[in-house]
C-alpha positions in Angstrom: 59.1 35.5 -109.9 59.5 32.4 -111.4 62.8 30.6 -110.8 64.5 27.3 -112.2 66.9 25.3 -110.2 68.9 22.8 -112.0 71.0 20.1 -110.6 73.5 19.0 -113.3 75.3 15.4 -112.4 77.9 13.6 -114.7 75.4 11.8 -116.9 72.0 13.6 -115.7 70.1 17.1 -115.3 67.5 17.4 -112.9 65.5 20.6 -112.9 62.0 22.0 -110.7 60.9 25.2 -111.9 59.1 27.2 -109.1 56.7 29.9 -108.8 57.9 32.0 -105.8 54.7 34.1 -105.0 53.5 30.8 -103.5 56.7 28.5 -104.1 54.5 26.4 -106.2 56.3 23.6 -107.8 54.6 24.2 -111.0 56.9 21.2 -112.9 59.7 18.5 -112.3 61.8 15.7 -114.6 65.2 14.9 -114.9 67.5 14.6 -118.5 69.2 10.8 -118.3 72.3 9.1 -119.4 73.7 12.4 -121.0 75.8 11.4 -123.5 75.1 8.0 -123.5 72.9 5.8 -125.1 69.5 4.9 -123.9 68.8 9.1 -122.8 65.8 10.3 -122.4 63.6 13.4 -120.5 61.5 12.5 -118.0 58.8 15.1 -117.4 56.6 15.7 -114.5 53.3 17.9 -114.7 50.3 17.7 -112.5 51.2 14.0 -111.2 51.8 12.8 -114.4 54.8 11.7 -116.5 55.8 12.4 -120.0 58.4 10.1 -121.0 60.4 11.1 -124.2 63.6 9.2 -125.7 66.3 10.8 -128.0 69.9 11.6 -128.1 71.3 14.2 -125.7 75.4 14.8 -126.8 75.8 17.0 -123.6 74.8 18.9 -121.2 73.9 21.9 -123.4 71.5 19.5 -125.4 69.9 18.3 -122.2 68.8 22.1 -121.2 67.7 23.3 -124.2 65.0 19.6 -124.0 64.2 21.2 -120.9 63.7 24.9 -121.9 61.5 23.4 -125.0 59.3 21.2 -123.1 59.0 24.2 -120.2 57.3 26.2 -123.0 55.6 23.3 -124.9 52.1 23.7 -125.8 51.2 20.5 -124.5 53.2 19.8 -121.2 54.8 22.9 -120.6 54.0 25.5 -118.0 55.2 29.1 -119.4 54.7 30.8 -122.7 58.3 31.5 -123.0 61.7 31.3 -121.8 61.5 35.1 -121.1 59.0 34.2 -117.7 62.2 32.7 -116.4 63.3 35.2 -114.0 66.4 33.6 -112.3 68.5 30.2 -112.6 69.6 28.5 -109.0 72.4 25.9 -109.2 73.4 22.9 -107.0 77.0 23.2 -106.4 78.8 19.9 -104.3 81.9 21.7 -103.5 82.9 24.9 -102.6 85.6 24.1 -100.5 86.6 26.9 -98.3 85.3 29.5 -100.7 81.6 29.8 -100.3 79.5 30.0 -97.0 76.7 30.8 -98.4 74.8 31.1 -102.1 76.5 33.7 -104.5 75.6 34.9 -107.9 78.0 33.3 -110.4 80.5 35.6 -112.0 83.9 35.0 -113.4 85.4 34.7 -110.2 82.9 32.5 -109.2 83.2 30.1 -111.8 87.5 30.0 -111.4 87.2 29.3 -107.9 85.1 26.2 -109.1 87.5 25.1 -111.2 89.8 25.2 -108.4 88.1 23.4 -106.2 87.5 20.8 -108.7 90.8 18.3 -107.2 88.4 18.7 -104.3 85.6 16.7 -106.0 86.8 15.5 -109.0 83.5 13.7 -109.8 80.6 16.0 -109.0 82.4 19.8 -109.7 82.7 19.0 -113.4 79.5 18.2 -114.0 78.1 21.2 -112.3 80.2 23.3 -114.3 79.1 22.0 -117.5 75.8 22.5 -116.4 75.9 26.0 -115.5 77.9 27.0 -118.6 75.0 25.4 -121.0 72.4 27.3 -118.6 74.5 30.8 -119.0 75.1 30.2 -122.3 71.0 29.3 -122.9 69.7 31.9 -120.3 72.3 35.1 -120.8 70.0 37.5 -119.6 69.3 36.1 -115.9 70.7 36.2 -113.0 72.3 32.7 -112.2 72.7 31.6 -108.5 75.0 29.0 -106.8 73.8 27.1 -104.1 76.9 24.7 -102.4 76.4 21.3 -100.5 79.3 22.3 -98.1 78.3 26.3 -97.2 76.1 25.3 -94.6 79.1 23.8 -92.7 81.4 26.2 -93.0 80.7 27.0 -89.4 82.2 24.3 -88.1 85.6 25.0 -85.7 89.0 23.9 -86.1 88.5 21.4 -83.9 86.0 20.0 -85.5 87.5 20.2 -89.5 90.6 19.8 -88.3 92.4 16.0 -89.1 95.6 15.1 -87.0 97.8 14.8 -89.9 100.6 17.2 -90.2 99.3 20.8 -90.1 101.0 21.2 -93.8 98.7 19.1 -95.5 95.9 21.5 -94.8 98.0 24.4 -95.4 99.2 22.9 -98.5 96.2 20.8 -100.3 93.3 22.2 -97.5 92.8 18.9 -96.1 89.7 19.2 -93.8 86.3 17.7 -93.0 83.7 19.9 -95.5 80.8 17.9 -94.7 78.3 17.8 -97.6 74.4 17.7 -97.7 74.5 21.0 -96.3 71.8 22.7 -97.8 69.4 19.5 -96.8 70.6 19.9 -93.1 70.2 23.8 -93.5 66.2 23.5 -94.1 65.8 20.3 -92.3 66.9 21.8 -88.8 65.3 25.0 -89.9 61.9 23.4 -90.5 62.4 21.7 -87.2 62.6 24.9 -85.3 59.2 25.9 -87.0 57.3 22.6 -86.4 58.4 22.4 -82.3 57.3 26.5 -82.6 60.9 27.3 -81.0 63.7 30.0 -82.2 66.2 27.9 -83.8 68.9 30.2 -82.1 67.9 28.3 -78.7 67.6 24.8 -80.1 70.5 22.0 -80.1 69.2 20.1 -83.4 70.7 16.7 -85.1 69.4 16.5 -88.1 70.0 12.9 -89.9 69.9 12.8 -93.4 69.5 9.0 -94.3 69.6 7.6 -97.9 72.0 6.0 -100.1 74.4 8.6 -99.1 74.2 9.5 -95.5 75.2 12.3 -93.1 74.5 13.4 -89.6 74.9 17.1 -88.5 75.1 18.6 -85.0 73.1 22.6 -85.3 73.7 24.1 -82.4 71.7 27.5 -82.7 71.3 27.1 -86.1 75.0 26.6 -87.2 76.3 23.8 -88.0 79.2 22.6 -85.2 79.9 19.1 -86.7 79.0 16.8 -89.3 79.8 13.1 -90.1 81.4 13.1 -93.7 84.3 14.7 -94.1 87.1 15.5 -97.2 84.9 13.6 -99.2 81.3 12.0 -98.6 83.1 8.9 -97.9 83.7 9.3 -94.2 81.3 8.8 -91.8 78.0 6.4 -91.4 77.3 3.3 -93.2 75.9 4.1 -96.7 74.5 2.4 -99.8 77.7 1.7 -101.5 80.4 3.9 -98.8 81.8 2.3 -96.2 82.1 5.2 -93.9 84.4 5.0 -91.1 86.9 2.2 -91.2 90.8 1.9 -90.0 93.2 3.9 -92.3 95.5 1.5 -92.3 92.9 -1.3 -93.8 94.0 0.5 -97.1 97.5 -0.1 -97.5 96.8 -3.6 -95.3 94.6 -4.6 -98.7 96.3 -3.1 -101.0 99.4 -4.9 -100.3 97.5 -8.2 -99.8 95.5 -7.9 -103.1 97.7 -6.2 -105.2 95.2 -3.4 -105.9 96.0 0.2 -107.0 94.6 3.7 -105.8 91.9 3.4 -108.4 90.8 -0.2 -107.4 90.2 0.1 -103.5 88.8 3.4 -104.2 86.6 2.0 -106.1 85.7 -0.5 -103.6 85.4 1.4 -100.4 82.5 3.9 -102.5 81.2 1.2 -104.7 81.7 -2.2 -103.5 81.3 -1.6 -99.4 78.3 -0.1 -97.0 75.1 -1.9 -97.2 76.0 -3.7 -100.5 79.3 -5.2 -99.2 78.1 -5.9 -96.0 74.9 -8.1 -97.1 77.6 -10.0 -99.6 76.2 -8.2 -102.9 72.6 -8.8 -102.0 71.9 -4.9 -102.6 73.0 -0.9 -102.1 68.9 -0.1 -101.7 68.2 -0.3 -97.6 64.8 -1.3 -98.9 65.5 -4.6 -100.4 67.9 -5.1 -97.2 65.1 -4.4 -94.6 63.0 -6.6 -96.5 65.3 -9.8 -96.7 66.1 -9.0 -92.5 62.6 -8.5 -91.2 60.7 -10.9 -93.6 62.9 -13.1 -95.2 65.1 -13.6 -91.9 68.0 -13.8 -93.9 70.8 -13.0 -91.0 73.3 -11.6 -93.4 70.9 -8.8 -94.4 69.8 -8.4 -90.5 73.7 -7.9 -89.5 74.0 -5.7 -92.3 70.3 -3.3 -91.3 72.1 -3.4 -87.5 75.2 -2.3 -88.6 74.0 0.8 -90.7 71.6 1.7 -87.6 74.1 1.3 -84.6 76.7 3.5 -86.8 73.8 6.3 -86.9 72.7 5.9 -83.5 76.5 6.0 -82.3 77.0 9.6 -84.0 73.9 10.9 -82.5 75.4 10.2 -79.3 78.6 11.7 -79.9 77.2 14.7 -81.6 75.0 15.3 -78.1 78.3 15.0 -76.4 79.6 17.6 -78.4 77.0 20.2 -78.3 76.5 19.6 -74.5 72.9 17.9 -75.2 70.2 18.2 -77.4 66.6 19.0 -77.9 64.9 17.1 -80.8 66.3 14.4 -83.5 64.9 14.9 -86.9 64.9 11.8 -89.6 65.0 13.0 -93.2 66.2 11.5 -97.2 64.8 8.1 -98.5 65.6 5.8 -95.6 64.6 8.5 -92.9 62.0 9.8 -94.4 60.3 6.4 -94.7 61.6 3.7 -92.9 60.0 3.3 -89.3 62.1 0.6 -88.6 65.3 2.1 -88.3 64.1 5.3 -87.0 62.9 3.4 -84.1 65.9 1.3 -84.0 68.7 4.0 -84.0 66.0 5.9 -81.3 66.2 2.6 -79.4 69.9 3.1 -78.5 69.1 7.0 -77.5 66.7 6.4 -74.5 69.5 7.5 -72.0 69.0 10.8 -73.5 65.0 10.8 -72.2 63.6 10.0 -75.8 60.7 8.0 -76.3 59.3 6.7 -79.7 55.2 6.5 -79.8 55.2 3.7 -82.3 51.6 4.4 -83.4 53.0 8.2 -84.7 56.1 6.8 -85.8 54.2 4.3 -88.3 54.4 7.0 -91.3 56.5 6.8 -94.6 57.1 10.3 -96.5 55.3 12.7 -93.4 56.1 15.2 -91.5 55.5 14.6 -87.9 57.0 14.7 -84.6 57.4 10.8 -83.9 58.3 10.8 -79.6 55.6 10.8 -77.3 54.7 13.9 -75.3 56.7 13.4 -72.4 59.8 13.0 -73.9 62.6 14.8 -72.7 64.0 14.9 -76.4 61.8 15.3 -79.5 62.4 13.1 -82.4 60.6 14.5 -85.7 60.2 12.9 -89.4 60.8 16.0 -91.8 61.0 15.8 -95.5 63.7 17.4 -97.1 63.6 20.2 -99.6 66.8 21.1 -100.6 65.6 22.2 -104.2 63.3 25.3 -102.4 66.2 26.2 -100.6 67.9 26.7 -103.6 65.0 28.8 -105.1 64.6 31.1 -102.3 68.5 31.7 -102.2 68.2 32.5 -106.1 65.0 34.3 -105.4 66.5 36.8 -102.6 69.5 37.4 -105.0 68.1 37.8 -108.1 65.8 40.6 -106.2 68.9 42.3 -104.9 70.3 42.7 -108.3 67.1 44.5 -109.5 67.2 46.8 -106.1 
């Protein structure tokens, strides 16, 4: 079976299409500035790229580039469009709806249109996308996959904000959590690497990039997570200032004058690493750079504040499932920076965790990084929230034929 997962954001459609008898990646690229000028496909094959500009109107236009250079003579990897057996979707927001992958339908696509007001910026997007992949594929099944199913286990007193019971009643007000399907195989991979049932391990799995979560899996649910109604709350991010005082918003919006628009704007595009380092940048590359070899000490406070805000929910998330047994590092900053893998472990040796520095030298490899007597294991693993998405579709799609 040979499955294509698409992820469709506002101005860009990324796409993998897999082989599942041996979930062979068998090609990769992404559709840019949709809809603006400048687009272009960008085509992976074999380690190579196959760059080609033109106008793409919409999303429809950027899927039908993709279905022609999947079956092109030169870079593509199938004959024709009919060897495409399924169609898996990233969804960001399926609010209380979904816990778990589902075959879109009618229904399906209302409730995403509902849940839109929930995520006004990402559902839209995905929408488009998988009306210009039903529209270009009618004859396949076509699966969604939702960034906030895997933490639909969480308990009340977890979701749960104290704010007036009416408001979730009313406009479902709650902590969602988000990056769900990354936590899903990165705790689940975990389990396989320490060669342990996940239903007896106490996992936090850290998902570090631009935009960052931590989740508590406690025998393979998910208990607790760090964002929350949106992907604002929580750690330190590229751009997000995570957890700050509610009342630092109406504090600068009286001060400054600013409307809802404008200190929205600033707290998820002008704060987190970027504000912090006065503008220097939202990439925790360039900032561990400047810190550790530039010794510039705005960029230093700024790396310590993104590391101590990680290592503080690990902490409380070992508190809450009543201990743990292995940390696991995963996204762009912990998948490959040592530095603050060791750092945030640095705060955690209370728990029994040790760091062998020699294993935990590695950028973009799995590994288990703590040293063989530690009481708590801390692990690098990759993430592959794309395969998750194709074995979802995979399993579905085969029930339909059944």
């Amino acid at each position: 079976m040979k499955v294509l997962v698409i992820n469709a954001g506002s101005s860009s459609l990324k796409y993998q299409l897999f082989d599942m008898t041996d979930e062979n990646v068998l090609c990769s690229g992404i559709v840019e500035r949709i809809g603006l000028d400048g687009s272009r496909l960008v085509h992976k094959l074999n380690g190579q790229k196959h760059v080609k500009e033109q106008s793409v109107k919409d999303h429809r236009v950027a899927l039908k580039i993709v279905l022609e250079i999947l079956t092109d003579k030169t870079y593509g990897v199938i004959d024709s469009m009919k060897e495409i057996d399924a169609v898996g979707h990233r969804v960001v927001h399926g609010g209380e709806t979904f816990s778990g992958s589902v075959l879109i339908d009618e229904k399906v696509m209302k409730a995403l249109e509902d849940n839109i007001e929930l995520a006004p910026l990402h559902n839209p997007p995905n929408i488009m996308g998988i009306k210009a992949a039903k529209e270009l594929l009618p004859d396949v099944p076509h699966v969604g996959t939702f960034d906030t199913a895997f933490h639909q286990t969480l308990p009340k007193k977890a979701y749960l904000y104290a704010i007036p019971l009416r408001y979730y009643e009313k406009y479902k007000i709650r902590r969602y959590g988000f990056h769900g399907t990354s936590h899903f195989y990165v705790s689940r991979r975990t389990a396989e690497i320490l060669g342990k049932p996940i239903e007896e391990l106490k996992i936090i799995t850290c998902h570090i990039g631009n935009g960052s979560s931590v989740a508590a899996v406690k025998y393979g649910k998910s208990v607790d997570t760090s964002m929350g109604f949106t992907p604002l709350e929580g750690l330190v991010m590229g751009t997000r200032s995570g957890d700050l005082d509610p009342a630092i918003v109406t504090f600068l919006q009286e001060k400054e004058g600013l409307s809802y628009k404008e200190i929205n704007n600033i707290l998820n595009k002008e704060s987190g690493a970027y504000g912090l380092s006065n503008g220097l940048s939202s990439d925790m590359r360039d900032i561990e750079n400047a810190a550790l070899e530039d010794h510039n000490e705005v960029a230093k406070l700024a790396l310590d504040i993104y590391d101590y805000r990680i290592a503080k929910y690990v902490g409380a998330y070992a508190a809450a499932m009543n201990g743990v047994d292995a940390i696991a590092f995963t996204a762009g900053v912990g998948e490959n920076s040592p530095y603050t893998r060791a750092d945030v472990c640095s705060y955690l040796e209370f728990l029994g965790l040790k760091i062998d520095n020699a294993k935990n030298n590695i950028r973009g490899k799995e590994a288990i990084i703590s040293t063989e007597d530690s009481k708590v294991k801390a692990l690098v693993v990759p993430t592959n929230e794309e395969l998750v998405i194709a074995r979802d579709t995979q399993k579905i799609a085969q029930s339909i034929k059944k």
